[in-house]
C-alpha positions in Angstrom: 67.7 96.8 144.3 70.0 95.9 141.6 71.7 99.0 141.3 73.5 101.9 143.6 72.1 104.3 141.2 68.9 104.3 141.6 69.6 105.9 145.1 71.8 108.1 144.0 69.0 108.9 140.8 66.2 109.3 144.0 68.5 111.8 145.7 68.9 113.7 142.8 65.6 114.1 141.8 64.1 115.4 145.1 66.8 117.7 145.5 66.5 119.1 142.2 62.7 119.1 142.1 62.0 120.6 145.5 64.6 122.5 146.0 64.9 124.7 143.1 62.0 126.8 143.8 62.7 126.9 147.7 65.8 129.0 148.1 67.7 131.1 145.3 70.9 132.4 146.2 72.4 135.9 145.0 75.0 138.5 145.8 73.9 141.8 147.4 74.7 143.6 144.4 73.4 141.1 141.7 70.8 142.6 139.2 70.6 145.5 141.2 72.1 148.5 139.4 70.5 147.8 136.0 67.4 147.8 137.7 67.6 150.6 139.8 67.2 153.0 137.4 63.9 152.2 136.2 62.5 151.4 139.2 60.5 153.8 141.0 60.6 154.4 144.9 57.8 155.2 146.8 57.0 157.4 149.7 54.7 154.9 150.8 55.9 151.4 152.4 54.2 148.8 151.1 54.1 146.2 153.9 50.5 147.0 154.7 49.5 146.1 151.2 51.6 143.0 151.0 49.9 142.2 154.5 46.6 142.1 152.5 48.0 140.0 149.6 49.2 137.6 152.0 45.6 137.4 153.8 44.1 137.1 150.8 46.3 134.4 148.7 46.3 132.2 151.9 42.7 132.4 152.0 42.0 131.5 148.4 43.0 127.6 149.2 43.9 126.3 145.7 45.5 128.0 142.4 46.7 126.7 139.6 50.2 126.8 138.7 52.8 127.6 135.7 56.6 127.4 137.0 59.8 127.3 134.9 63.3 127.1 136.8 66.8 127.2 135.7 69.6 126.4 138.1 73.0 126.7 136.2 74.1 123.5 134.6 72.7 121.9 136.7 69.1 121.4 135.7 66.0 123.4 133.9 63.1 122.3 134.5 59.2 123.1 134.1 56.2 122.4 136.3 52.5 122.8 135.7 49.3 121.3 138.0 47.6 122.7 140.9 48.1 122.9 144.6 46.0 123.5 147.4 46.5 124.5 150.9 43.2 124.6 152.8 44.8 122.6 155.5 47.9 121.6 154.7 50.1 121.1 151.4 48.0 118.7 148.6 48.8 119.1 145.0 49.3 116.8 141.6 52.1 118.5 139.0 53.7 117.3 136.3 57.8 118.0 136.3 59.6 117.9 133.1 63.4 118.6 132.8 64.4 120.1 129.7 68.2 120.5 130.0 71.3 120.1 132.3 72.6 117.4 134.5 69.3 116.6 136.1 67.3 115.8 132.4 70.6 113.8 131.7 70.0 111.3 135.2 66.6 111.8 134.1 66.9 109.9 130.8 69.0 107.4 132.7 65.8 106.7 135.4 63.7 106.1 132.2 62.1 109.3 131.7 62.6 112.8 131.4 59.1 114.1 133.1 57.2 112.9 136.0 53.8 112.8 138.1 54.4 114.6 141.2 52.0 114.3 144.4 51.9 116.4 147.5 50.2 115.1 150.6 50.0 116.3 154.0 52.9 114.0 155.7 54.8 113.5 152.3 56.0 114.1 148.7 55.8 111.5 146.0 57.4 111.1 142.2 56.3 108.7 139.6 59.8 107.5 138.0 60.3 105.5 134.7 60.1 101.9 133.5 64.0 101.9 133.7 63.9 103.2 137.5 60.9 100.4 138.3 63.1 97.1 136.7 66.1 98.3 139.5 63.5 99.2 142.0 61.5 95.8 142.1 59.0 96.9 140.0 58.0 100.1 142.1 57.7 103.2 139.6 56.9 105.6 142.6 59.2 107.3 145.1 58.0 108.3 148.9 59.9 110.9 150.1 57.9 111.5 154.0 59.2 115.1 154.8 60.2 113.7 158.7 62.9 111.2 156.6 63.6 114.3 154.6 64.4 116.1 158.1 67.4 113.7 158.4 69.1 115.0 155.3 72.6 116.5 157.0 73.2 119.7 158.6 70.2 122.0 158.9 69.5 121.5 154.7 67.5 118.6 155.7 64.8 120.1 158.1 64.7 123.6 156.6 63.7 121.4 152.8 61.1 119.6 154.8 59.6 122.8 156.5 59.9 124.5 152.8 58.2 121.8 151.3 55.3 122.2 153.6 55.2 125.3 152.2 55.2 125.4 148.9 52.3 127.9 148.0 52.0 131.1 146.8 51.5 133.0 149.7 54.8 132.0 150.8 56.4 134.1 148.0 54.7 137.4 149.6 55.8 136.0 153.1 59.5 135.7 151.6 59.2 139.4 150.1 57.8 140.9 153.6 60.9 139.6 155.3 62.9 141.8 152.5 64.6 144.6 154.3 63.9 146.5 151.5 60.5 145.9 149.7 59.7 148.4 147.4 56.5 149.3 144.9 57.8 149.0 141.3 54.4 149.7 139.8 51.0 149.1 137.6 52.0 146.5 134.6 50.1 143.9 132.7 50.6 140.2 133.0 49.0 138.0 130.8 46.5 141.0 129.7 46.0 141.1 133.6 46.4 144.3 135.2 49.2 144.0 138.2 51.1 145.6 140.7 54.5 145.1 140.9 56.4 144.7 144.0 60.0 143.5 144.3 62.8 143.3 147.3 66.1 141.4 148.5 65.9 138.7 151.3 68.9 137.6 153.0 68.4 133.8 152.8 70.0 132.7 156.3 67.8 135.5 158.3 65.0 134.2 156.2 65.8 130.8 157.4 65.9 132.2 161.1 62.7 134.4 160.8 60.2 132.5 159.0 60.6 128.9 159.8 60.4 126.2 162.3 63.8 125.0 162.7 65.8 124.8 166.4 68.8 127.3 167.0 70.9 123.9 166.1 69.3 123.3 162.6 69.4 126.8 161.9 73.5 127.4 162.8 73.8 124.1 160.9 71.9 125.4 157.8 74.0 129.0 157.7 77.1 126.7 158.1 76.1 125.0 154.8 74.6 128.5 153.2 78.2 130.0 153.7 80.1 126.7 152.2 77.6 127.5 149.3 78.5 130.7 148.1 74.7 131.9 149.6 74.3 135.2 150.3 70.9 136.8 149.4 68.1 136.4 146.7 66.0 138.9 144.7 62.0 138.5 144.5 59.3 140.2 142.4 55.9 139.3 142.8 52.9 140.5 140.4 49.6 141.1 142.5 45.9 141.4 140.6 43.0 143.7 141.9 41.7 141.1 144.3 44.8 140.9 146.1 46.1 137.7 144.8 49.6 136.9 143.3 49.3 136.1 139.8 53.1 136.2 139.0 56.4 135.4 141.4 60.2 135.8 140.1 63.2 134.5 142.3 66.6 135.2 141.0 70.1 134.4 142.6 73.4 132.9 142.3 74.5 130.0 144.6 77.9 128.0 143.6 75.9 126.1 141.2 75.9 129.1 139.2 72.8 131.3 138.0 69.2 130.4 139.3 66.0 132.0 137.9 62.5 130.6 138.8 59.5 131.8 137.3 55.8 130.9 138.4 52.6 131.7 137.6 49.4 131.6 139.4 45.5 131.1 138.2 42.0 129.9 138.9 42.1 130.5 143.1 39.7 128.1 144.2 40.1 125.1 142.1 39.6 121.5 142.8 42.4 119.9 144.1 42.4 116.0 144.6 45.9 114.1 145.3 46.0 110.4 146.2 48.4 108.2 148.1 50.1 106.5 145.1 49.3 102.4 145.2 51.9 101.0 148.2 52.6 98.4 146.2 54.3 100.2 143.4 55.6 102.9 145.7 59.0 102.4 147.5 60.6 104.4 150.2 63.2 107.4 149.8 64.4 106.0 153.5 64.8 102.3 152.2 66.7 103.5 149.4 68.9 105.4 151.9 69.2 102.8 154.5 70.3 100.0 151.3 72.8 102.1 149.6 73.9 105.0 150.8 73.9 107.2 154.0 71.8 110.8 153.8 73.6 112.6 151.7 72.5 109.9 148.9 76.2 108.6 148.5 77.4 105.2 149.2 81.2 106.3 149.7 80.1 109.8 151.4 81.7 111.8 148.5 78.7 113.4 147.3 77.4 115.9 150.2 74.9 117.5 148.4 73.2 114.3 147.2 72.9 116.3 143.7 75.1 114.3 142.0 73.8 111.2 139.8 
């Protein structure tokens, strides 16, 4: 390595890419009373039908997916590919960043989109000429999600259990653990007749109910929730007659300022066929860690977050 940017570039980009969609952040009264008034309650509580989508979704193995995200000024981005979760988290996408600080380290790294691969034991991203000539040649990125685990506090093993999970059936898992899911209604997405669901989750009981981390990783991640400004997040999800989610919407507001993330979901059941990137143009998130910086991705330890370029 030639530079102590290119760690601090690495950081960035797996922090911005993975964790956009993983945990939105919003006060409990954000986006609630313009809604409210349009949105119908029901007499019926729809946790039996959600129980179905779930089934179902989990079941269907593969989907392709659409995904847009916007987190302040800190980054928008847009994703497209397919994942597939038969047994555990394999996928190819293409990430593109289209605005904010993260486009900006982007253009610095050589490129402003990127190959993305999910495998089973880890996540990998296909970075720019520019990135490869500081990097010994090496254009792509391992980040293993145990290394990931390391990260500080309890944000490191709550990313890598996220990660793990980054399907759609995980969005009706995060709306079932809403304390108040509600029925919105029948409405059309993408000429595709839907039901509508939507609800608020509390993002530190989320991260105590519906994931694998110890009592100490899960004080440690509330710890660094609170310091965030985290509070809760909105979710709407768009179901389709067979019981699979077509459309997800998470909406919040961390300290980073506003974040909206947008997916859509299509053609359950296809073929899904990600490939350990070459090893020897693929270098290690860890290395990159262990040469120039502790986990947090700064050198001088001034840059918790590891968002910063």
């Amino acid at each position: 390595m030639k530079s102590t940017s290119v760690c601090r570039v690495t950081v960035s980009i797996v922090v911005g890419a993975v964790l956009a969609g993983v945990a939105a952040c919003d006060s409990p009264d954000s986006g609630k009373d313009d809604r409210s008034a349009h949105r119908p309650r029901t007499h019926v509580r729809p946790v039996t039908a959600l129980r179905s989508v779930e089934k179902t979704t989990d079941g269907a193995d593969s989907a392709k997916v659409e995904s847009t995200t916007t987190m302040g000024t800190l980054m928008t981005m847009k994703a497209d590919g397919v994942l597939g979760w038969a047994d555990d988290l394999t996928g190819n996408l293409t990430i593109t960043y289209t605005g904010g600080m993260m486009a900006d380290t982007m253009r610095q790294a050589g490129a402003t989109s990127m190959p993305a691969r999910y495998l089973p034991d880890a996540y990998y991203a296909r970075m720019g000429d520019t990135f490869a000539e500081r990097a010994d040649g090496k254009h792509w990125v391992k980040y293993a999600y145990d290394d990931l685990a390391k990260l500080p506090g309890g944000s490191g093993a709550y990313l890598k259990d996220q990660m793990r999970n980054t399907t759609p059936n995980q969005s009706v898992k995060l709306l079932l653990a809403s304390r108040d899911v509600r029925k919105v209604g029948a409405e059309t997405v993408r000429g595709e007749q839907t039901t509508h669901y939507t609800g608020t989750v509390s993002v530190a009981d989320l991260a105590t109910e519906n994931s694998s981390l110890t009592a100490r990783q899960v004080s440690g991640l509330k710890r660094q929730l609170t310091q965030a400004g985290v509070t809760t997040e909105t979710v709407d999800i768009w179901v389709n007659s067979q019981d699979l989610l077509v459309k997800k919407v998470e909406k919040g507001e961390p300290a980073t300022g506003r974040m909206s993330s947008t997916a859509y979901y299509s053609d359950y059941g296809v073929k899904v066929a990600a490939q350990e990137p070459p090893a020897g143009d693929t270098t290690d998130f860890k290395d990159l860690i262990e040469q120039h910086g502790d986990m947090s991705g700064s050198p001088d330890n001034s840059s918790g977050s590891g968002a910063t370029p």
